[in-house]
BADREN-453926 format. One record per residue (C-alpha): x, y, z. Coordinates in pm, whole numbers, plus 32768, in hexadecimal, padded with zeros to 4 digits. Layout:
ATOM      X      Y      Z
ATOM      X      Y      Z
...
***
This chain:
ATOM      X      Y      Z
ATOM   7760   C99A   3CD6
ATOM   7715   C82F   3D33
ATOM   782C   C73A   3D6C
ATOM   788B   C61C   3C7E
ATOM   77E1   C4F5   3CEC
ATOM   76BA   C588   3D79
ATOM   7547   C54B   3D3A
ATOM   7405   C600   3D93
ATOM   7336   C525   3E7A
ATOM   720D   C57C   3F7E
ATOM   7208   C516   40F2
ATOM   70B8   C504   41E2
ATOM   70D9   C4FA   433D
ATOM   6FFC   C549   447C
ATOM   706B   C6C8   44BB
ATOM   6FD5   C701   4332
ATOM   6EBC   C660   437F
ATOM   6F22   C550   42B5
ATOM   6F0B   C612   4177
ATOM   7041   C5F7   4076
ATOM   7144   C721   4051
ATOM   726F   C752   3F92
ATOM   73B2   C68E   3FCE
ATOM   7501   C643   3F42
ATOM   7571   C4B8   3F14
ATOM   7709   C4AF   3F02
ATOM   7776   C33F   3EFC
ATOM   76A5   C2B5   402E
ATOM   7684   C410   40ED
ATOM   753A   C481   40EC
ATOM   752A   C5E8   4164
ATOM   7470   C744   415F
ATOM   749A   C894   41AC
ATOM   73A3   C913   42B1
ATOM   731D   CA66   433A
ATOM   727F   C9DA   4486
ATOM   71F9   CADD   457F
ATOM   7269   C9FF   468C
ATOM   7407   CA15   4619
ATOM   74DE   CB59   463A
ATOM   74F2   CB6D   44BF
ATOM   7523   CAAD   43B5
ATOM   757D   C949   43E5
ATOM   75C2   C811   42C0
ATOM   7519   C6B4   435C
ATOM   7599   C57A   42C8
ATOM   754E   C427   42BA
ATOM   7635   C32B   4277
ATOM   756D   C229   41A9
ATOM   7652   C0EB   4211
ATOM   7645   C141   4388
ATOM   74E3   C16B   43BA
ATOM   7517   C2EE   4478
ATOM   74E5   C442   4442
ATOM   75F6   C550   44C4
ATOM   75C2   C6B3   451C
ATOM   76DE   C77F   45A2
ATOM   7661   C891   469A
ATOM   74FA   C856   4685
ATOM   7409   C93D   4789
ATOM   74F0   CA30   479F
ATOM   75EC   C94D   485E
ATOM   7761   C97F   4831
ATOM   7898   C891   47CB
ATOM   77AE   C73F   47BD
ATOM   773D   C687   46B1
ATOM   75C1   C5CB   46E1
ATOM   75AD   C457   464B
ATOM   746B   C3B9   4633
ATOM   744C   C22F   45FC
ATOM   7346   C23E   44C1
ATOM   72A4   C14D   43BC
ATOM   7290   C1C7   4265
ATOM   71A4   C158   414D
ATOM   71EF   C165   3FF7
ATOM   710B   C1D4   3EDC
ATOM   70D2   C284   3D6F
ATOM   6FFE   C3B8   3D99
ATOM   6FF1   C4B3   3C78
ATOM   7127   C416   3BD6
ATOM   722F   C458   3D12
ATOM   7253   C382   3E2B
ATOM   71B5   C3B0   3F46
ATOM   7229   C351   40C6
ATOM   711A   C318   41B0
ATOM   71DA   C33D   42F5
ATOM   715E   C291   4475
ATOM   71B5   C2D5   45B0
ATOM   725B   C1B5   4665
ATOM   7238   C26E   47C1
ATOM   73CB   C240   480A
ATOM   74A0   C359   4807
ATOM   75F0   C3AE   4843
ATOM   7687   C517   487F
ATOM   781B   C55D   482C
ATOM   78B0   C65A   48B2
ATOM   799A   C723   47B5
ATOM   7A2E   C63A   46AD
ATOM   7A2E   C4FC   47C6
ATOM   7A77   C410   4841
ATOM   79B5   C4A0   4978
ATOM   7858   C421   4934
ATOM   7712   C3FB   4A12
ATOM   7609   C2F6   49BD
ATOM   749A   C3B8   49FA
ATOM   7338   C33E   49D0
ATOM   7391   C211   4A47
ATOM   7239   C230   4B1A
ATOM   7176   C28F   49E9
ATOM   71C5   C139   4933
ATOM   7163   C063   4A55
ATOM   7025   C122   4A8C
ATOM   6FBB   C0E7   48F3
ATOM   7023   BF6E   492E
ATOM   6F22   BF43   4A2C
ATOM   6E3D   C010   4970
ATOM   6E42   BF35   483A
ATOM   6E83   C07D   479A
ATOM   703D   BFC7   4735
ATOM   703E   BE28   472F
ATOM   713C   BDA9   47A1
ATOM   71F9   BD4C   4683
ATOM   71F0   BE82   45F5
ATOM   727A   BF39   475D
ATOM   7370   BDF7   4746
ATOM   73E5   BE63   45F8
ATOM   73F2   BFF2   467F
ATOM   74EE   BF50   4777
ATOM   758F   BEBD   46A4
ATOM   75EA   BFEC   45B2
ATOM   761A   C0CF   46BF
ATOM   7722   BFED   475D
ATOM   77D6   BFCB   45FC
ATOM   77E7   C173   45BB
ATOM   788E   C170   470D
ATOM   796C   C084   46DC
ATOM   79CF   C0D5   457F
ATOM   79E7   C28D   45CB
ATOM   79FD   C2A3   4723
ATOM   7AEA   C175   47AB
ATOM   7C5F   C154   47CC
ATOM   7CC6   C277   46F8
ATOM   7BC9   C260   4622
ATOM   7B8E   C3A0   452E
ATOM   7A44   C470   4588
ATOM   7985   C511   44B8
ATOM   7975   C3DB   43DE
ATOM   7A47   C404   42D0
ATOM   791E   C409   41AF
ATOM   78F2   C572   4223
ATOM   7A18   C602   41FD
ATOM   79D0   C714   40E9
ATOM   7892   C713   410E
ATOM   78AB   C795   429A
ATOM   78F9   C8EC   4330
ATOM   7941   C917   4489
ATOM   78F8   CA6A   444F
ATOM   77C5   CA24   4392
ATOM   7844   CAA9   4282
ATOM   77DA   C970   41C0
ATOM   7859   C934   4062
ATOM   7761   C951   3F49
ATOM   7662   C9DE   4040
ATOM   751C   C9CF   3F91
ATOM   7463   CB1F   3EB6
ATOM   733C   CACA   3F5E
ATOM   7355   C9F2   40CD
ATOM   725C   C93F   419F
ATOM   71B8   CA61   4264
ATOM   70AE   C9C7   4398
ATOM   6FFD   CA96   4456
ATOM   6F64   CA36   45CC
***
């Protein structure tokens, strides 16, 4: 049974190769519900549309930390749903449990595409930007972590709502 308010949409990103798969749209969350070989089990990713990242809680089989990557998403019509073409920004940061503890990673792996040419530098400027807003806004002063557009969609037992008849399964 699908929530009220939701919409089927399609997301491409680099682990599928680029190529679209099913997703849910709910508001401006973005997310999917993914069989990865590298996760222990089952595990929901989610992009929140207005803050440019994509959240996975327990991803490669870690435990009690959520992964947020600084992304780019591009908007289009394909087959009559929308579909998010999602980037890598190369910044990442790692919270431990539901925060505020947080780690910024990759840090390395940004400056390295830079000087590559492979980022400019406005778009690792604007990367910078938006990562320094989601920590400010979920992970400052009190601040509520997971953000709050997740809550009933999220399952810290990844027992996830609405968990899709037939999830993202990949394969190494």
């Amino acid at each position: 049974m699908e929530q009220s308010g939701t919409m089927p949409a399609l997301v491409a990103q680099r682990i599928y190769d680029f190529e679209p798969v099913p997703a849910t749209l709910v508001g401006d969350v973005l997310y999917s519900d993914q069989e990865y070989w590298r996760h222990a089990g089952r595990r929901r990713y989610f992009w929140l549309l207005e803050e440019d990242v994509q959240l996975v809680y327990e991803p490669f089989g870690w435990r009690g930390e959520w992964y947020v990557d600084l992304i780019s998403f591009e908007r289009v019509q394909w087959n009559e749903l929308p579909l998010f073409t999602v980037r890598d920004q190369y910044l990442d940061v790692v919270v431990e449990g539901m925060g505020p503890t947080y780690r910024l990673i990759d840090l390395d792996e940004a400056a390295e595409a830079l000087l590559s040419g492979e980022l400019s530098a406005p778009v690792l400027a604007r990367a910078m930007v938006k990562a320094q807003r989601f920590i400010d806004r979920y992970l400052h002063r009190g601040a509520v972590f997971p953000p709050p557009a997740l809550h009933g969609l999220f399952d810290a037992d990844h027992c996830y709502p609405d968990w899709s008849r037939q999830p993202v399964r990949l394969r190494s």
